[in-house]
RONU-153062 format. One record per residue (C-alpha): residue in three letters; chain; z, x, y. Coordinates in steps of 0.5 Angstrom, whole numbers, padded with zeros to 4 digits. Layout:
// RONU-153062
[node ALA, A, [Z, X, Y]]
...
// end
This chain:
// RONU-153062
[node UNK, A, [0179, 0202, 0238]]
[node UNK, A, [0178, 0195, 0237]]
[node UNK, A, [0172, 0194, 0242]]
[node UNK, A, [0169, 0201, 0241]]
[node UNK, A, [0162, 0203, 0237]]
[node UNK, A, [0160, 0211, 0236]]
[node UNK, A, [0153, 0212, 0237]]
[node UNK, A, [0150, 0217, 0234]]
[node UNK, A, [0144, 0219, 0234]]
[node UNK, A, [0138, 0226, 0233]]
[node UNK, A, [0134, 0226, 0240]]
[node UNK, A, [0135, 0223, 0246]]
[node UNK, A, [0130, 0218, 0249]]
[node UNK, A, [0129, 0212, 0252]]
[node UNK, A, [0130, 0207, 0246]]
[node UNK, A, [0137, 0211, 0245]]
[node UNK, A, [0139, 0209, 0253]]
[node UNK, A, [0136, 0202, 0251]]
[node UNK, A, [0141, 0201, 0245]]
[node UNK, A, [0147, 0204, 0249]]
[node UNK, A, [0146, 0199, 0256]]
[node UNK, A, [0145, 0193, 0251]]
[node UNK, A, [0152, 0195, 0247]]
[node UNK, A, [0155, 0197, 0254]]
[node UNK, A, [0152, 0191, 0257]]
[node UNK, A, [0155, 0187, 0252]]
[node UNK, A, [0162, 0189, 0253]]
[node UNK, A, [0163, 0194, 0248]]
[node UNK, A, [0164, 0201, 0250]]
[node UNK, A, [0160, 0206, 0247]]
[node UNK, A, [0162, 0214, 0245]]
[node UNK, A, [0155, 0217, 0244]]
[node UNK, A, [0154, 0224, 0240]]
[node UNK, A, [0147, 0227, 0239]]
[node UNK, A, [0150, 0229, 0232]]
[node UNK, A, [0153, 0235, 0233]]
[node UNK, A, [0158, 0235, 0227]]
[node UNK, A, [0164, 0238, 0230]]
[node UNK, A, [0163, 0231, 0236]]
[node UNK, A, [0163, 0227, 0230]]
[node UNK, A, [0170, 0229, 0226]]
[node UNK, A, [0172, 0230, 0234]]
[node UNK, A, [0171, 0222, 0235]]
[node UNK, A, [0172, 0220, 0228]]
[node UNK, A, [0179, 0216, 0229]]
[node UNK, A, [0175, 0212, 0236]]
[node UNK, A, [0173, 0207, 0233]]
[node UNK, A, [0171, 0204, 0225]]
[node UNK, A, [0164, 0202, 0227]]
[node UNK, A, [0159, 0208, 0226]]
[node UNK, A, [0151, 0207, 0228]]
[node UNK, A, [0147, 0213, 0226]]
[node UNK, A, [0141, 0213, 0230]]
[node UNK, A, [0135, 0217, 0226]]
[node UNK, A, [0130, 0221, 0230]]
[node UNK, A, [0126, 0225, 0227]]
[node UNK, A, [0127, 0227, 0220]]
[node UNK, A, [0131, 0235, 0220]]
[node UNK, A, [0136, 0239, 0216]]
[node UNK, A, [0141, 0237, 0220]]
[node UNK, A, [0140, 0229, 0219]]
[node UNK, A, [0141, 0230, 0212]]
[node UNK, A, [0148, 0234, 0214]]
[node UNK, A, [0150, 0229, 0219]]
[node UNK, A, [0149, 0224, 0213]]
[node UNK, A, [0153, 0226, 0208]]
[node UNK, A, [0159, 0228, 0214]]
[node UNK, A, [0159, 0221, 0215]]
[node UNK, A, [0158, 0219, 0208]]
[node UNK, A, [0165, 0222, 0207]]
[node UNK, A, [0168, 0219, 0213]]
[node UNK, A, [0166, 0213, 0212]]
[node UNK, A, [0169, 0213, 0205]]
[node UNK, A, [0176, 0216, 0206]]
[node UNK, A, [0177, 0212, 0213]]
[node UNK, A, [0173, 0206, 0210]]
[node UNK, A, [0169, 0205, 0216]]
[node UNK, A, [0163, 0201, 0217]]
[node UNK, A, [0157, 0205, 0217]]
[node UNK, A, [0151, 0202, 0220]]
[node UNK, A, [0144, 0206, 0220]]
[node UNK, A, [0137, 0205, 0224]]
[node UNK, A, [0131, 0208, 0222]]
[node UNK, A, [0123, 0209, 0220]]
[node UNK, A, [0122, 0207, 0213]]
[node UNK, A, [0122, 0213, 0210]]
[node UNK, A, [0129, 0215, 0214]]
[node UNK, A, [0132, 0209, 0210]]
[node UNK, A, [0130, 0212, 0204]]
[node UNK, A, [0132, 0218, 0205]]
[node UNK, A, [0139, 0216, 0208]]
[node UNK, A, [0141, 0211, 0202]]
[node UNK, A, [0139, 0218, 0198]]
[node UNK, A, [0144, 0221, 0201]]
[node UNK, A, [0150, 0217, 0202]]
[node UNK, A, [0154, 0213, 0195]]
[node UNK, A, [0152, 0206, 0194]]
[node UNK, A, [0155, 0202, 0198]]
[node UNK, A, [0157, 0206, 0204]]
[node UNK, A, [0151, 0205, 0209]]
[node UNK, A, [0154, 0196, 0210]]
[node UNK, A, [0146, 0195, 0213]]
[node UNK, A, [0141, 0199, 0216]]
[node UNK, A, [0136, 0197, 0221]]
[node UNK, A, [0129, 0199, 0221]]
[node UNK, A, [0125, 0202, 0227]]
[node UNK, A, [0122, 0198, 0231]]
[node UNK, A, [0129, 0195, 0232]]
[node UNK, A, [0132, 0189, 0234]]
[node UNK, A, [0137, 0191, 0239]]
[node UNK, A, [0139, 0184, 0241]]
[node UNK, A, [0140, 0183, 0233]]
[node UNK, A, [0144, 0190, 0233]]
[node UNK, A, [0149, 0188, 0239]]
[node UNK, A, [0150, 0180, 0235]]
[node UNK, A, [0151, 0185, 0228]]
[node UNK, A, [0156, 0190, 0232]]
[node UNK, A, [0159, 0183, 0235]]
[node UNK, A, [0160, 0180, 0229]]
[node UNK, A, [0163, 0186, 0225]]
[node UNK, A, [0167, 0188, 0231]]
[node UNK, A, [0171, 0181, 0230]]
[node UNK, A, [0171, 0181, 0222]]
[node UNK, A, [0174, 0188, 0223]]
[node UNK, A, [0180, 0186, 0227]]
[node UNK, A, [0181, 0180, 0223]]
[node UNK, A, [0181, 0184, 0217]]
[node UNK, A, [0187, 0188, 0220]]
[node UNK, A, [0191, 0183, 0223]]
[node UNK, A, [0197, 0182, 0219]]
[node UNK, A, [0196, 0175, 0216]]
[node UNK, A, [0201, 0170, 0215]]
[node UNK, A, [0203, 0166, 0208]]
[node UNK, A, [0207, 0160, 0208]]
[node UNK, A, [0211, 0159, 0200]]
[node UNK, A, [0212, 0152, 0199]]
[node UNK, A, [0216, 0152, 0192]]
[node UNK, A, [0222, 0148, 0191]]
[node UNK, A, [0224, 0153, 0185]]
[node UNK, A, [0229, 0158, 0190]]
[node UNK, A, [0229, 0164, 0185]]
[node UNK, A, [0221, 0164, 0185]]
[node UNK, A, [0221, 0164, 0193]]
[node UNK, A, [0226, 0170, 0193]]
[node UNK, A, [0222, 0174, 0188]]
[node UNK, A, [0214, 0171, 0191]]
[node UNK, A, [0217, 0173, 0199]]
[node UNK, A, [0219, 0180, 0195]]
[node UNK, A, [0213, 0181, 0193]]
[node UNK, A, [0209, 0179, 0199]]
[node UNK, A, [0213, 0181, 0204]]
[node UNK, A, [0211, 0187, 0208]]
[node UNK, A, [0204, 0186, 0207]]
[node UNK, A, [0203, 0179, 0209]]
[node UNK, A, [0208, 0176, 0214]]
[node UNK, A, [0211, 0172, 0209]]
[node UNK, A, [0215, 0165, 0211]]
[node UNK, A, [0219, 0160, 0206]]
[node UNK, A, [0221, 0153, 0205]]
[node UNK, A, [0222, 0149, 0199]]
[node UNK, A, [0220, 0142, 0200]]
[node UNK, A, [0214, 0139, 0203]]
[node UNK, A, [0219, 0136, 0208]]
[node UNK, A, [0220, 0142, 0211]]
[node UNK, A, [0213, 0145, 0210]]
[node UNK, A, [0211, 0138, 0214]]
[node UNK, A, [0215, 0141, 0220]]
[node UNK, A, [0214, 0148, 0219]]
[node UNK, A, [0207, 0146, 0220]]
[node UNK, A, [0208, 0142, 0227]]
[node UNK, A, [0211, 0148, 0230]]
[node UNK, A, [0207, 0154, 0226]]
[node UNK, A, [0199, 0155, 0223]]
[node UNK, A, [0200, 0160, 0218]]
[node UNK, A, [0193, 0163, 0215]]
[node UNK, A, [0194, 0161, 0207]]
[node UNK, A, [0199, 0156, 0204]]
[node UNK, A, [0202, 0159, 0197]]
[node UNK, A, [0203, 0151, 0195]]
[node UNK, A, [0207, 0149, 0188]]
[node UNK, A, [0204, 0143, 0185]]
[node UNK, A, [0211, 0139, 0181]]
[node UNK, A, [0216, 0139, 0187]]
[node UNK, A, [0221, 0132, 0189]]
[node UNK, A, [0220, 0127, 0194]]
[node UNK, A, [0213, 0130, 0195]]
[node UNK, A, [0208, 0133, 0191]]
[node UNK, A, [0204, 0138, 0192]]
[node UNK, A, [0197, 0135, 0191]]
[node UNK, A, [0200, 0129, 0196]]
[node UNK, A, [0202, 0134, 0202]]
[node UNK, A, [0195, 0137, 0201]]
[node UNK, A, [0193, 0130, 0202]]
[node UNK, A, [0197, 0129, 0207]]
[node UNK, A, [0195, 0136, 0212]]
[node UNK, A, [0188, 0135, 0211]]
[node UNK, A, [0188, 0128, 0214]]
[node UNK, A, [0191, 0131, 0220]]
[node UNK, A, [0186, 0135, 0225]]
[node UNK, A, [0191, 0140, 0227]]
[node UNK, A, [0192, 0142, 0220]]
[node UNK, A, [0186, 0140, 0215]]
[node UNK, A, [0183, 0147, 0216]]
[node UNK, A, [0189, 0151, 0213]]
[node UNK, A, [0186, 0154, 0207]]
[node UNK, A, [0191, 0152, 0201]]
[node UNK, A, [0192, 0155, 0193]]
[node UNK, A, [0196, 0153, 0189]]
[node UNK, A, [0201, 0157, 0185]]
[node UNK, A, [0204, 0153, 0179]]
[node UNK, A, [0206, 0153, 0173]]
[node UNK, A, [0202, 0148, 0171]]
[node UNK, A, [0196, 0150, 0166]]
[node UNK, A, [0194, 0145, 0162]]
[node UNK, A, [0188, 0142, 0163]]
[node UNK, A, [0190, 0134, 0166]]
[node UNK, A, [0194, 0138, 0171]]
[node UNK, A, [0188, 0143, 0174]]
[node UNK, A, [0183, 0137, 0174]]
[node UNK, A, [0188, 0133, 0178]]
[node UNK, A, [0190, 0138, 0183]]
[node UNK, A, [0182, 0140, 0184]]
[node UNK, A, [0180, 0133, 0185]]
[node UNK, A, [0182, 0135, 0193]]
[node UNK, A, [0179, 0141, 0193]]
[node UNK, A, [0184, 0146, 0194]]
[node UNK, A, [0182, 0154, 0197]]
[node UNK, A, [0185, 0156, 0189]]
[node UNK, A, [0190, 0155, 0184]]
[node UNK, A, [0194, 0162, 0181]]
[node UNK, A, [0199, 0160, 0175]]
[node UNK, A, [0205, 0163, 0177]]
[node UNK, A, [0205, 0167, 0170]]
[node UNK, A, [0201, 0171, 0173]]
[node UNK, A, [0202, 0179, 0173]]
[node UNK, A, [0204, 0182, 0181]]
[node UNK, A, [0198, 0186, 0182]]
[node UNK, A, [0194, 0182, 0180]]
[node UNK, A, [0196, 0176, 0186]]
[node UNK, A, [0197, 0181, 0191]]
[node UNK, A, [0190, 0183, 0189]]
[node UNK, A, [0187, 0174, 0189]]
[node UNK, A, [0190, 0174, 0195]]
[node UNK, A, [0187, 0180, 0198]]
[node UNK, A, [0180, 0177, 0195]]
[node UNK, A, [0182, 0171, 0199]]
[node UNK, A, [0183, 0173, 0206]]
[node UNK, A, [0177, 0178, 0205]]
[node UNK, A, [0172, 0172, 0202]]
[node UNK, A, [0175, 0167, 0208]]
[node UNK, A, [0174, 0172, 0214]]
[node UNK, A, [0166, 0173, 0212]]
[node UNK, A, [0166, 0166, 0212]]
[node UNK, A, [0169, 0165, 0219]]
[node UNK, A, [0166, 0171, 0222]]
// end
């Protein structure tokens, strides 16, 4: 599914046959559908980029618009369409806000649809990808509660030292570093200073999460410029859904 495109459009011609070559030629395999609604659900778990190629505006493109409104929705698809002006129009009329991600207008760029199709194919898989949260805290009782929390939507790896971290590091990239900011030995602003020297791990995105709230704390601490700062008195729901933010955010980013 990961390199598949569905590629649905109202008429055939030499335009369609164009876009299908350069996908395919870029290396993505395309399942092409002249709208036919019954195709359309047949294929909707094929792949989670939909292109809409509109031709001439008729009845069934606005019925073929609003099946892929709906699939779009409850299978959070990326919904990409092409069009004349006028089709556009009528498309974002149709579908809710935010449901068309972009929409091409005719005379079409194809080398810029397949770089899009490229890039939103990447940022899909790794949107998908199970990430990977590192929890640096010398607090034991609050690593067991944040791994309880965190666990089974993030692989979730401990350590309570920045020591230990230092070592984990050298054997392990994880994509976030959850980082306490008052720890023995080895602070966490100083372990952050000490990664970002080194070119193996100075791209590791670091939040910090700490009880410390008072303002000489939060201005130090930002002084080395982490990716965040969570207090620990934050509600659940709430961190899971700053974490969720962040990992979304930094793959638009990357892309």
């Amino acid at each position: 599914m990961k390199d598949t495109i569905v590629f649905i459009y109202d008429e055939p011609g030499f335009m369609v046959q164009t876009i299908i070559q350069n996908i395919t030629d870029a290396g993505m395999e395309v399942i092409d559908i002249n709208s036919d609604i019954d195709e359309i659900e047949r294929h909707q778990y094929d792949s989670d980029i939909i292109v809409y190629y509109i031709g001439n505006l008729e009845v069934g493109t606005r019925r073929v618009l609003k099946c892929l409104n709906g699939m779009t929705k409850e299978y959070r698809k990326t919904l990409c369409v092409i069009g004349e002006s006028n089709s556009l129009r009528i498309a974002e009329e149709t579908c809710d806000p935010g449901v068309i991600t972009v929409s091409y207008n005719r005379p079409l760029d194809v080398r810029k649809l397949v770089n899009d199709l490229r890039a939103m194919l990447h940022t899909r898989v790794e949107y998908n990808r199970k990430k990977c949260i590192l929890l640096v805290d010398d607090d034991t009782d609050f690593l067991q509660i944040a791994y309880s929390w965190f666990d089974g939507i993030y692989e979730v790896d401990i350590v309570s030292s920045a020591k230990e971290a230092m070592k984990y590091l050298s054997e392990k990239k994880p994509d976030l570093i959850l980082l306490d900011h008052e720890m023995p030995k080895m602070s966490g602003y100083e372990f952050l200073s000490e990664i970002r020297k080194n070119w193996k791990t100075a791209d590791i995105p670091v939040i910090f999460l700490t009880g410390k709230d008072d303002k000489e704390s939060v201005m130090h601490i930002i002084e080395k410029k982490p990716n965040g700062y969570l207090l620990k008195s934050t509600p659940k729901d709430q961190l899971l859904e700053s974490i969720d933010n962040f990992f979304a955010d930094h793959i638009l980013k990357i892309k």
